[in-house]
C-alpha positions in Angstrom: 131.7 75.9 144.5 133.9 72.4 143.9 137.0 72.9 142.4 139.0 70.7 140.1 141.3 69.1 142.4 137.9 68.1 144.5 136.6 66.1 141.4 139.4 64.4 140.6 139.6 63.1 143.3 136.0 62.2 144.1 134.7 61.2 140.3 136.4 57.9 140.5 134.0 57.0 144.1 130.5 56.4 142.9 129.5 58.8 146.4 132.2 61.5 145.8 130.7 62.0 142.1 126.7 62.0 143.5 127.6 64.8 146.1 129.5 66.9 143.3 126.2 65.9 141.0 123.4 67.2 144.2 125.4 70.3 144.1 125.2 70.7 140.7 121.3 70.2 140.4 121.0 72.4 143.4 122.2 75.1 141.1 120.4 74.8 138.3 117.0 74.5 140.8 117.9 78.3 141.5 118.0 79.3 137.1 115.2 80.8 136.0 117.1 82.1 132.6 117.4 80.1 129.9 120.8 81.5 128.9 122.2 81.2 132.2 120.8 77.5 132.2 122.9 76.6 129.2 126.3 78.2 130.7 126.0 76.9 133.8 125.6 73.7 131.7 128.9 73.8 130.2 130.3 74.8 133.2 129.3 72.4 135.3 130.4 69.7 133.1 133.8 71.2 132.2 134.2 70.6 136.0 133.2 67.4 136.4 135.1 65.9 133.9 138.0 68.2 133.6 137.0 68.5 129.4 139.2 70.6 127.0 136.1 71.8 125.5 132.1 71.5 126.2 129.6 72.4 123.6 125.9 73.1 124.7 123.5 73.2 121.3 119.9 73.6 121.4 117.8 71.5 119.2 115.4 73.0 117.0 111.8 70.9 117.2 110.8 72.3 114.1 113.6 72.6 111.8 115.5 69.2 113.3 118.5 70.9 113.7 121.3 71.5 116.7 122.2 75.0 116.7 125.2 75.9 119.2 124.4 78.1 122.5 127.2 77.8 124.8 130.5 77.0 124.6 132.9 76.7 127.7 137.0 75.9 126.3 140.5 77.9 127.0 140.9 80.5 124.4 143.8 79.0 123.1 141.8 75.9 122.5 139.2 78.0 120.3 142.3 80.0 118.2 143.8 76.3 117.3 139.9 75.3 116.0 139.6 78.2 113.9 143.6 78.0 112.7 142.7 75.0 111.4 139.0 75.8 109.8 137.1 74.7 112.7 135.2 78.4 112.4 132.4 76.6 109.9 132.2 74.3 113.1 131.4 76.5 115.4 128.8 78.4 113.0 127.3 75.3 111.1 123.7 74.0 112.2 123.8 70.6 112.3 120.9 68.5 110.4 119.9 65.8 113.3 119.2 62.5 111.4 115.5 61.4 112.7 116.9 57.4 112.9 119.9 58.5 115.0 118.0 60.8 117.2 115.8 58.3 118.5 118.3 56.1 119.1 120.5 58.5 120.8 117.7 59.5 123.6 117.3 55.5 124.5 121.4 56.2 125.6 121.6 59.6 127.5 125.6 59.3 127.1 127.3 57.7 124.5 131.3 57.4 123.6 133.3 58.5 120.3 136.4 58.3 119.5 137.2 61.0 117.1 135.1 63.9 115.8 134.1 62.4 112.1 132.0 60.2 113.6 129.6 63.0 114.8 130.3 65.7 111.7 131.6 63.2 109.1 128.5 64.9 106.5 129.7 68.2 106.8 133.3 68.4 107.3 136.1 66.8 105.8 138.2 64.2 107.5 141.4 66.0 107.3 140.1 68.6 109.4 138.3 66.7 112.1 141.5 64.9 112.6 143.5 68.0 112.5 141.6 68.7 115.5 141.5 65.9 116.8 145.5 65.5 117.0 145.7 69.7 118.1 144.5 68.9 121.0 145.1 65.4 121.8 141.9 64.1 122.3 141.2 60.9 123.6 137.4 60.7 122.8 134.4 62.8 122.8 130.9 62.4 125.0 128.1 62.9 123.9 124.7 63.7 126.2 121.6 63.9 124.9 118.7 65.8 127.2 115.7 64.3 126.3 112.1 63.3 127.9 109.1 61.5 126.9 110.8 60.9 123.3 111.4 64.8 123.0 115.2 66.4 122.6 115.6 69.9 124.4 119.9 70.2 123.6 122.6 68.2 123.8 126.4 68.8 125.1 129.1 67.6 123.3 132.3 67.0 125.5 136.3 66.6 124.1 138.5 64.9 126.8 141.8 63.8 127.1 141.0 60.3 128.5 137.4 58.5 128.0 135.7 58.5 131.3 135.0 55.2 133.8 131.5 53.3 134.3 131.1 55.3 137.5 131.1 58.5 135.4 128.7 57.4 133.1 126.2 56.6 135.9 126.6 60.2 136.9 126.8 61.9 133.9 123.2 60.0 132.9 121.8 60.9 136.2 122.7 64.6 135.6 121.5 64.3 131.9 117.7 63.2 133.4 117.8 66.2 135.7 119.1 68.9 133.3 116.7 67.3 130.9 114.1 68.3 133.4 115.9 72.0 133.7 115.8 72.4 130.1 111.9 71.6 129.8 111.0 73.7 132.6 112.6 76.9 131.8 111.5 76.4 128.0 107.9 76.0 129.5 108.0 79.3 131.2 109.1 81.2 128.3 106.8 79.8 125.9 104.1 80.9 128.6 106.0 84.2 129.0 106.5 84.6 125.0 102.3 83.5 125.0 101.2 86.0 127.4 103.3 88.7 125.9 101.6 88.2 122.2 98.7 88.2 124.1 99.0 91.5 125.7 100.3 93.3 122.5 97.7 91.6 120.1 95.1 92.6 122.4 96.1 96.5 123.4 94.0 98.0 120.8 91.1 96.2 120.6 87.9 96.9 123.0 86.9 93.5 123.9 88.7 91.7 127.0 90.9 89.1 127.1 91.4 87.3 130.5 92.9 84.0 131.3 92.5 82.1 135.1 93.7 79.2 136.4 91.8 76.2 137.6 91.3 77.9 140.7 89.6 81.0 138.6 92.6 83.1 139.2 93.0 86.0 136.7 97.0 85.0 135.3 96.4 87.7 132.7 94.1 90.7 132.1 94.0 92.6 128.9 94.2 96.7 129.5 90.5 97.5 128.0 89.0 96.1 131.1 90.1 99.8 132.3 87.7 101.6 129.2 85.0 99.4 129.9 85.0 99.0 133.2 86.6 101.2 135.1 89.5 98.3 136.7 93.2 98.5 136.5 94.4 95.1 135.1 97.5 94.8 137.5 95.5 95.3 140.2 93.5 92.6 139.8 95.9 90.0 138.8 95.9 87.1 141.5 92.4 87.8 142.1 89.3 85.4 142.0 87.2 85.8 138.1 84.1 85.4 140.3 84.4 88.4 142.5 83.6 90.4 139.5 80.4 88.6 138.8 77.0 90.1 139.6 75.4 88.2 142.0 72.3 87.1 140.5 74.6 85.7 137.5 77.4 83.7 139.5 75.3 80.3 138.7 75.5 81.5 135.2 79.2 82.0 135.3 80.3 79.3 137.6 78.3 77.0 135.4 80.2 78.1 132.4 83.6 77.5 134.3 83.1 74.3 135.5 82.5 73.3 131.8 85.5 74.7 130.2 88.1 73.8 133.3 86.3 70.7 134.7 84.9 69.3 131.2 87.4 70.8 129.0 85.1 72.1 126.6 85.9 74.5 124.1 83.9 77.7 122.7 81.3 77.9 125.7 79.6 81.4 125.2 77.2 82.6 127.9 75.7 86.2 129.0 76.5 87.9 132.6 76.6 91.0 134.1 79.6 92.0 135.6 79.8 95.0 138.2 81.5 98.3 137.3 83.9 100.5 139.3 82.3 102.8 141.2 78.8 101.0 140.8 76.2 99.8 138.1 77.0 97.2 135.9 77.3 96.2 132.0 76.1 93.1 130.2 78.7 91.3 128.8 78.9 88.1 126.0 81.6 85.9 127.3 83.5 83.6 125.1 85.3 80.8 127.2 88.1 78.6 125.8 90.0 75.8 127.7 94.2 76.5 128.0 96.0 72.6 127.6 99.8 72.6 128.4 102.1 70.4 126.6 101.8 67.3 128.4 97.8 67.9 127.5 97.1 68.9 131.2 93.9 71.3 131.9 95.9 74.9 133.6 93.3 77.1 133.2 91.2 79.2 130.8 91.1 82.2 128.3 87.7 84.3 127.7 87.3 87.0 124.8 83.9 89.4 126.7 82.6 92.0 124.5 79.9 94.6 125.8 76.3 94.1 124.9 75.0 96.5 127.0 73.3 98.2 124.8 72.1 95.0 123.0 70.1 93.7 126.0 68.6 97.5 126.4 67.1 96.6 122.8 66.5 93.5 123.6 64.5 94.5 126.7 63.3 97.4 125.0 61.5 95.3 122.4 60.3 92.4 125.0 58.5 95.6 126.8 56.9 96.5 123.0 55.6 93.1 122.5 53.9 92.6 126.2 52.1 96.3 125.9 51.1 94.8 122.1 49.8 91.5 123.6 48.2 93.8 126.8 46.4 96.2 124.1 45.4 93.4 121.7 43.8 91.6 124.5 41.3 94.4 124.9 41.5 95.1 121.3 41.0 92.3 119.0 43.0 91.4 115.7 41.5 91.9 112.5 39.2 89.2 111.7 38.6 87.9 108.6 35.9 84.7 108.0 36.4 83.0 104.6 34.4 80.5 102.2 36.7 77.5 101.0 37.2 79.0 97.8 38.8 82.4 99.4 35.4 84.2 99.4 35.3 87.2 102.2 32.2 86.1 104.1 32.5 88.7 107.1 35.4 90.9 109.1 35.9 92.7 111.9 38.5 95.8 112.6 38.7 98.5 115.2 41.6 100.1 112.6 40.1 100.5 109.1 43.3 101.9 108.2 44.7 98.7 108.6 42.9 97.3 105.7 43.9 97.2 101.7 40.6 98.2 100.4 37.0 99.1 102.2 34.8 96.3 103.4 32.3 97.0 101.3 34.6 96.7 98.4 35.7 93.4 99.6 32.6 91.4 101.5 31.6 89.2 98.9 34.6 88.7 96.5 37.5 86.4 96.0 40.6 87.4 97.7 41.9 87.1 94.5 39.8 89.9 93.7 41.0 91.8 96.5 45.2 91.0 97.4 47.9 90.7 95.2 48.1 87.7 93.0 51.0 86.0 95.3 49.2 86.6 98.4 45.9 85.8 97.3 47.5 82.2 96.2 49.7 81.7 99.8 45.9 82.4 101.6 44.3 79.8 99.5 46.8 77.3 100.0 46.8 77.8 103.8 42.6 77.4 103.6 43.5 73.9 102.2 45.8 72.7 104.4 44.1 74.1 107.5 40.7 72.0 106.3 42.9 68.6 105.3 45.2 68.5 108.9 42.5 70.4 111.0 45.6 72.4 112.6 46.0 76.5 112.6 47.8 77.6 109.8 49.9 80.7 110.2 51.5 82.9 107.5 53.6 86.1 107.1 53.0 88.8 104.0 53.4 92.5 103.1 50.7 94.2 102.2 50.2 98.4 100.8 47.4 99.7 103.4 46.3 103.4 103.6 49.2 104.4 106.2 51.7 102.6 103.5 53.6 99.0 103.7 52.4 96.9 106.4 53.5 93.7 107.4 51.1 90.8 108.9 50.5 87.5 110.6 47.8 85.7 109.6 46.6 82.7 111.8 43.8 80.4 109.9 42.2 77.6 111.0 39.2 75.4 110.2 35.4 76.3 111.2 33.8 73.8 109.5 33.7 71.8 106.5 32.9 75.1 104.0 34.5 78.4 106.1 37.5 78.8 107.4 38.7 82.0 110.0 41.7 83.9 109.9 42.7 86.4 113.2 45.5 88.9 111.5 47.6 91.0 113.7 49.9 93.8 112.4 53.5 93.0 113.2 55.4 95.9 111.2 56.9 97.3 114.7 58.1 93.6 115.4 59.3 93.1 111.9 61.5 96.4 111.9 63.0 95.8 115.0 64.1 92.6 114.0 65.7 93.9 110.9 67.4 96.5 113.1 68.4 93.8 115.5 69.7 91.7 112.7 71.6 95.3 111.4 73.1 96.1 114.6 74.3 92.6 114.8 76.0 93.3 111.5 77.1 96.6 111.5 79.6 99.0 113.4 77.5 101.1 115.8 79.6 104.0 115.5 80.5 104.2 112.1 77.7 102.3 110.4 79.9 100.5 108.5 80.1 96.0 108.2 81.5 94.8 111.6 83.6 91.2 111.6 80.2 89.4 112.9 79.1 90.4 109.1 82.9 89.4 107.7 82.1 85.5 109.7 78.9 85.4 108.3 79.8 86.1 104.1 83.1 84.5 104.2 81.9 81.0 103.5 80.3 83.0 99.9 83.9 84.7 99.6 85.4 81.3 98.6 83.6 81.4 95.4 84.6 85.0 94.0 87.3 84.3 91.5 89.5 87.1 92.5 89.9 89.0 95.5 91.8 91.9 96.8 91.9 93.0 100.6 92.5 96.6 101.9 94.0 96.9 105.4 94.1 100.6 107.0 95.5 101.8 109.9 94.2 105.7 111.3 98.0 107.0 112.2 96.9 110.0 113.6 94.3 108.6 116.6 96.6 108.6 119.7 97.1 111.6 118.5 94.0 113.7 118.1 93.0 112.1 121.4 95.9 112.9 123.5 96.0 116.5 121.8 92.1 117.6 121.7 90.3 114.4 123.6 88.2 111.6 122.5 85.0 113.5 121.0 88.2 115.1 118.3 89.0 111.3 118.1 85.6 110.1 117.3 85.6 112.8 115.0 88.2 111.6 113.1 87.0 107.7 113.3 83.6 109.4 111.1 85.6 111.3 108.9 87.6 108.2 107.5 85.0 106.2 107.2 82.7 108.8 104.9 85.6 108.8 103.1 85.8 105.1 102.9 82.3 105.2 101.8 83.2 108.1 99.1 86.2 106.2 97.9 85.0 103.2 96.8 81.8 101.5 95.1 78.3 100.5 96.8 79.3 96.9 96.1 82.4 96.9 98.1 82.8 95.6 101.3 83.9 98.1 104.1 84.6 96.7 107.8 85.4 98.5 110.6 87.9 95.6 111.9 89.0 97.4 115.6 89.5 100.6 117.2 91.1 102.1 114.3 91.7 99.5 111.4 89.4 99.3 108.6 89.2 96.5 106.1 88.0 96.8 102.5 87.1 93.8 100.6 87.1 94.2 96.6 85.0 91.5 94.3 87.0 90.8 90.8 89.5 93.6 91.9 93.1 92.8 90.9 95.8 94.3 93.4 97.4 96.4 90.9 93.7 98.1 90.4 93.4 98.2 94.4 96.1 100.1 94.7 94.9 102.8 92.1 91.9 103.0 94.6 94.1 103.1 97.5 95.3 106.0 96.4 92.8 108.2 95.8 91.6 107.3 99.3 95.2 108.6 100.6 94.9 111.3 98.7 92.1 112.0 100.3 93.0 111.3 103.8 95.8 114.4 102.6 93.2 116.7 102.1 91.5 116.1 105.7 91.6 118.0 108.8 90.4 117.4 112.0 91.2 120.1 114.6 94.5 121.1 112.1 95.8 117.9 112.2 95.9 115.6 108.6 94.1 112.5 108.4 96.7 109.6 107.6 96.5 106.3 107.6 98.9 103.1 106.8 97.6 100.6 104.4 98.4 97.4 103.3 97.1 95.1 99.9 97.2 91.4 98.9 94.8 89.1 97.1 93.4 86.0 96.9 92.0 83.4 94.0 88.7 81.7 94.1 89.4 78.5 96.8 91.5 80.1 99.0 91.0 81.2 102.6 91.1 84.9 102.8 92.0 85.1 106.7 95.4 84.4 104.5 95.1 87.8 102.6 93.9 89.6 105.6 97.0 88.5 107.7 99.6 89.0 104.6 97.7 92.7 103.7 97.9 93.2 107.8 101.5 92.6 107.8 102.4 94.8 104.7 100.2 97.4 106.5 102.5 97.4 109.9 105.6 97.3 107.7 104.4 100.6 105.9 103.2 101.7 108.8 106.8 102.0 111.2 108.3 103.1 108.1 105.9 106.4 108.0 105.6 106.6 111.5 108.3 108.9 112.1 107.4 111.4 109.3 104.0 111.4 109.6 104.7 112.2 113.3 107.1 114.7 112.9 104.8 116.2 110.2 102.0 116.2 112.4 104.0 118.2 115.1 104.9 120.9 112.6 101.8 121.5 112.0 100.8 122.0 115.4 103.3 124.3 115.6 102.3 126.4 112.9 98.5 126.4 114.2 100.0 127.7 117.7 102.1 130.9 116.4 98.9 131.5 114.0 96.8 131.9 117.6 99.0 134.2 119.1 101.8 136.4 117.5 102.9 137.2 121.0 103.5 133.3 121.1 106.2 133.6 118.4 107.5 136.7 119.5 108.0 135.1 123.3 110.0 132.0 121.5 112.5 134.3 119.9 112.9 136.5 122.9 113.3 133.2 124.8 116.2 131.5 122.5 118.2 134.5 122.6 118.5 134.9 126.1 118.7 130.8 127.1 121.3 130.5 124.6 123.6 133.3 126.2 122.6 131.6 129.3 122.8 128.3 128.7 126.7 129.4 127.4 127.1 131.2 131.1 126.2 128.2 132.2 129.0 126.2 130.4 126.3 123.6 128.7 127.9 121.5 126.2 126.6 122.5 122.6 124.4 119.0 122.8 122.6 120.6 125.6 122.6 124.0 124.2 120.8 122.7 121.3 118.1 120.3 123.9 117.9 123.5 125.9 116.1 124.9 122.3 114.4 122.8 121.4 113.1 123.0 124.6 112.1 127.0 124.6 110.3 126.4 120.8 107.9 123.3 122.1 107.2 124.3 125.9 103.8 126.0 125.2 102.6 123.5 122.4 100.2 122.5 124.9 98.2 125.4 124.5 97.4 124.4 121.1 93.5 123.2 123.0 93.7 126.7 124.9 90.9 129.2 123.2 92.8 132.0 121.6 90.7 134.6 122.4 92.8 133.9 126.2 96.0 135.0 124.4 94.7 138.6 123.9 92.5 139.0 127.0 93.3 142.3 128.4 91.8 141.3 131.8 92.7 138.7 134.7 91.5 135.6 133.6 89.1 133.8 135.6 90.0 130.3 138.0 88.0 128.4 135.2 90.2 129.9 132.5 93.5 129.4 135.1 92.6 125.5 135.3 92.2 125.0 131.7 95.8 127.0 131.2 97.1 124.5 133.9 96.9 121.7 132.0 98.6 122.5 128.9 102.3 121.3 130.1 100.4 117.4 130.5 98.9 118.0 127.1 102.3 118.9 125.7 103.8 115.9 127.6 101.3 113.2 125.7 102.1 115.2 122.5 106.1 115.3 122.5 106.2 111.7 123.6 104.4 110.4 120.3 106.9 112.0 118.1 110.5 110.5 117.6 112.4 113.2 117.1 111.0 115.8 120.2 110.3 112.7 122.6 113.7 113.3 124.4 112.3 116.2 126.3 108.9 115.8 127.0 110.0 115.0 130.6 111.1 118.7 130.5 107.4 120.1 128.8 105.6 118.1 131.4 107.8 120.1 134.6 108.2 123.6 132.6 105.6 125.0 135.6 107.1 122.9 138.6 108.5 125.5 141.4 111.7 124.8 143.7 109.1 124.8 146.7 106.8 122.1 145.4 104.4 124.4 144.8 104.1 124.1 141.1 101.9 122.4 138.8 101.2 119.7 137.3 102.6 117.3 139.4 104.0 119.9 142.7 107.7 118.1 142.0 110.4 120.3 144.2 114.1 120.7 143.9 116.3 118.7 142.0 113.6 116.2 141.5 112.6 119.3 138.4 115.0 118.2 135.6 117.9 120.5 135.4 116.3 122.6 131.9 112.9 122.8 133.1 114.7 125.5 135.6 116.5 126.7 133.6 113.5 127.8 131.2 111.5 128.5 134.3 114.1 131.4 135.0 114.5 132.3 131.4 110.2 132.3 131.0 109.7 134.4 134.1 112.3 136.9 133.2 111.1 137.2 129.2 106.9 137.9 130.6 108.5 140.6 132.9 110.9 142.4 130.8 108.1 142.4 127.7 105.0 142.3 129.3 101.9 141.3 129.1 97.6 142.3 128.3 97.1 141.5 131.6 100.8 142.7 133.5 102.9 145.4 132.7 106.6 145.7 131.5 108.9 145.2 134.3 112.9 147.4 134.3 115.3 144.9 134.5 116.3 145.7 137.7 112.6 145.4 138.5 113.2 142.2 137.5 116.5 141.6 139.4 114.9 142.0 142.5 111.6 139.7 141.4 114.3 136.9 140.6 116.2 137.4 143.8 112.8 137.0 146.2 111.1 134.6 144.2 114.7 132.5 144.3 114.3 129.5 146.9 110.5 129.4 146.2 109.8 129.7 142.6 113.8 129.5 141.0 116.6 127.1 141.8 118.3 129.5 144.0 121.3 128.8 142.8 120.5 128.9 139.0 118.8 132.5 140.1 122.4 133.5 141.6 124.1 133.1 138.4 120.9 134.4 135.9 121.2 138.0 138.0 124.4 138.0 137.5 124.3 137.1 133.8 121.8 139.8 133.7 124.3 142.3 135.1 126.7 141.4 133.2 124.2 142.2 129.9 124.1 145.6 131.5 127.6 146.6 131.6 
């Protein structure tokens, strides 16, 4: 630290001033916080120049305007500023004029004398001078912190007496460094700020996002590489991109990488297989971007990889089709066909008569006018002419009815001789089809069947032209849900259910995208937004009046439109935002709602189940008051005893009347209803609070317990408390499978099981509650 006396002494020495100003840049070297930049700023200058007031204000790139951050003056200063109106000051963003500005970062440090000179178009005179006599200032210094014609801030500095050339020398020095500070720590945020949209755009979606450096370090890793591959992302940050890489496809990759960081080439897609956790591998389609900072340096790259796994299984799948074709047709020739110049059938030959429109005895001898449909017959003919005039094989595609139904062909004709012509025709229906389904899976959600956003790029360009458009934007609320309360294959469920009733809700002619996990878009032609919301609707209404598993189907939605001309990536990003807006507002209720229901569907499984709560509440309240708990946790402590079990809600209900020990499978499955109750509570606002408790209802004081073998006081305090109270309500009522316990019976259970099961204390003082019921 140098104190005051220090610099006053050393600021007038040119080397007294630089060891104060090392010290100072030391400083801000060790800031990594942008807040803490900007007060150390004003600290640092208030002493080395002794001000009555410093100013920091950050400039706004965008909106050209200073907006204050940090101020650094004796309280007494700040009362006499506002006293005298100097509060619209202190809140007022200040328009930077774009003439002055430039000016101003050619002179890091400049001198004024009074305050008008810097505020004199939004204050009055009277009261900068007001201020200017308060506190008998001499002049005012302004720094600017500014690089490569860019401002970050400036400071703003009232003194008694204007400072001497030495000063100035130091105070530009230390404006070039903090200028320095300023860009640096703004760098890291925006990469911060960047990697944190990143991760939160990218958290639902399947595909993975990565980013590497130049060295092909992963710097970010978005969470679906655990779904798809079996990876945790924070493992692997730090690591190489290329240790992931099958090896046969590193020159693939490496290739790819070298383009992007090396060439700085933009939207290089390429294919690899990359190896899975725990063994195999998937194919994957890579899309590789180069990341430029902002002084237009190369740092690295981002890649978007989506599976197509199942792609190249078709892919291969229909490679294998066409070499057994090729193998079979090489032992089998094509139909043959030998033609007059005028389209007269002259001869054939076919080992697969079914293959043929009519019987060659029908057809030997007459036109294939006489024969094929009028706009076949003519494409044939034209091909026999062009085939004679360029003397090069002609080759043509047609559809054609056969005996076995629609057929579709290759015809390849060339020139015999000046009057006949030959054609070889080979049947490629099987090729044709699985080109169309190629093209449809290309287009199309796998799972839901319905338009996937390859089929939204390739119509968007004809999207333009539509006069009026009105886009749909859902959200399934209840996912996370179903999944974490009944599993994935309930979840998949539900994703089918909504999108039949998509499908039901709204015309043939309407455009229905499955846009991620689970957001659906609809696209409506000539459909106002008033009339899309009358759709809308009926499709909530609908949602109302569908269950999976007990739980409703509800979604979030959001609507805008768009006029012919403009973009609709505009409507989709206004009808996305009005569909988060709606959606935190329904969160909660829809939640809550959710969780009543679950409630209800446990008590209708077991009566016992209800009859257990109440028993329960009565005896943790008197408890709980034996106890001395405040009426807060009184009320925790009940909510508690109603949603331990919800849980069970996957648990078969024949298990709750089984008059017989149930079997180790049976005991397993019952063991993991406190996590399912944990992953449930924590979703809903209003009964998050204790889902720490649900998830440690079965721990033991011994460690013994399940799910997690916690011990001690590491249980929280009510989950032993409702352990106790649990134990004590089976025993006293009984079970199908254990009989009704006395409650001395009981007692003496409590007492041996206390240490091991029980908090031995909390078992001290629930025996003697007990006994005190008795008297």
């Amino acid at each position: 630290m140098v104190d005051k006396e220090g610099i006053s002494k050393d600021i007038g020495g040119l080397r007294g001033g630089l060891n104060i100003l090392n010290a100072f840049i030391l400083a801000q070297t060790e800031i990594t916080d942008y807040k803490e930049l900007t007060r150390a700023i004003v600290t640092q200058l208030d002493k080395l120049l002794n001000a009555v007031a410093t100013v920091f204000s950050e400039y706004d790139q965008e909106n050209k305007q200073l907006r204050i951050k940090a101020i650094k003056a004796n309280q007494n200063i700040v009362d006499s500023v506002l006293k005298i109106g100097g509060n619209k000051f202190l809140l007022t963003k200040l328009l930077v004029d774009e003439k002055k500005y430039k000016k101003k970062l050619l002179e890091k440090v400049s001198i004024v004398l009074n305050l008008h000179e810097v505020v004199d178009e939004i204050f009055p005179e009277e009261i900068t001078a007001a201020i200017d006599r308060a506190l008998n200032i001499g002049c005012y210094v302004c720094i600017a912190y500014g690089l490569d014609k860019k401002l970050y801030g400036t400071s703003f500095i009232a003194l008694r007496e204007c400072p001497n050339a030495n000063t100035i020398k130091l105070l530009n020095a230390y404006a070039q460094f903090t200028a320095f500070s300023l860009k640096g720590i703004k760098a890291e945020e925006a990469l911060k700020n960047s990697q944190l949209e990143i991760s939160v755009l990218t958290q639902n979606i399947n595909d993975i996002v990565a980013m590497v450096d130049t060295d092909f370090n992963f710097t970010y890793l978005s969470e679906s590489i655990y779904k798809m591959l079996g990876y945790i992302a924070s493992e692997y940050m730090g690591k190489n991109f290329l240790e992931l890489i099958y090896d046969k496809d590193l020159s693939i990759v490496e290739k790819a990488l070298n383009e992007i960081i090396d060439q700085g080439k933009n939207n290089i897609r390429f294919e690899h297989r990359v190896a899975k956790k725990g063994g195999g591998y998937l194919w994957l389609e890579t899309l590789g971007n180069v990341i430029i900072d902002n002084t237009g340096k190369i740092n690295g790259a981002i890649f978007i990889s989506r599976n197509i796994t199942e792609r190249k299984k078709a892919e291969e799948m229909l490679k294998k089709s066409e070499k057994r074709s090729r193998a079979i047709l090489s032992t089998l020739p094509d139909i043959m066909f030998i033609y007059s110049r005028d389209g007269i059938h002259l001869d054939y030959h076919a080992s697969d008569l079914s293959l043929l429109a009519v019987k060659p005895e029908v057809f030997l001898g007459r036109s294939v006018f006489e024969v094929l449909p009028k706009g076949t017959a003519e494409l044939f003919l034209h091909s026999f002419k062009r085939a004679q005039e360029k003397n090069q094989i002609q080759v043509i595609n047609y559809a054609l009815d056969v005996p076995v139904g629609l057929r579709y062909f290759e015809a390849r004709i060339a020139s015999m001789d000046e009057e006949r012509l030959i054609a070889f025709i080979r049947d490629i229906t099987d090729r044709k089809k699985a080109e169309e389904q190629i093209k449809y899976l290309s287009f199309h959600d796998n799972f839901t069947g319905l338009y996937n956003r390859n089929y939204f790029d390739h119509c968007k360009r004809d999207l333009l032209k539509v006069p009026v458009i009105s886009v749909i934007m859902t959200d399934l609320n209840s996912l996370k849900l179903v999944n974490d309360t009944y599993g994935h294959y309930y979840g998949d469920q539900l994703i089918k259910e909504y999108a039949k009733l998509l499908k039901q809700s709204f015309k043939s002619t309407d455009m229905i995208f499955r846009w991620g996990g689970d957001e659906f878009i609809v696209i409506l032609k000539n459909t106002e937004e008033a009339k899309s919301w009358e759709l809308c609707n009926r499709l909530i209404k609908h949602c109302g009046e569908t269950y999976v598993k007990n739980i409703p189907l509800s979604i979030s939605v959001g609507i805008s439109s768009k006029l012919r001309g403009e973009e609709i990536d505009k409507a989709i990003n206004e009808a996305e935002d009005k569909m988060y807006k709606n959606k935190l507002k329904e969160s909660r209720r829809n939640k809550n709602l959710i969780m009543k229901t679950l409630l209800q569907t446990l008590s209708q499984k077991s009566y016992e189940s209800t009859r257990h709560i109440e028993r329960m509440s009565l005896i943790g309240k008197k408890f709980g008051q034996k106890l001395g708990l405040s009426s807060a946790e009184l009320s925790r402590l009940e909510t508690f005893i109603i949603l331990h079990d919800i849980g069970q809600i996957n648990i078969d209900s024949s298990l709750f009347a089984k008059g017989t020990t149930i079997t180790d499978k049976e005991w397993e499955e019952i063991k993991k209803h406190p996590e399912v109750g944990y992953r449930i509570t924590r979703t809903a606002e209003d009964f998050a609070y204790i889902a720490e408790e649900i998830y440690a209802h079965h721990e033991r004081w011994d460690g013994k317990g399940y799910p997690r073998g916690l011990e001690r006081e590491s249980i929280p305090y009510l989950a032993r408390i409702l352990n106790i109270v649990d134990s004590y309500e089976v025993m006293s009522s009984g079970r199908p499978y254990k009989e009704k316990m006395s409650t001395e019976d009981s007692i003496e259970e409590i007492y041996k099981c206390a240490g091991k099961q029980f908090d031995p204390n909390l078992a001290g003082e629930f025996i003697s509650f007990l006994r005190e019921e008795l008297l």
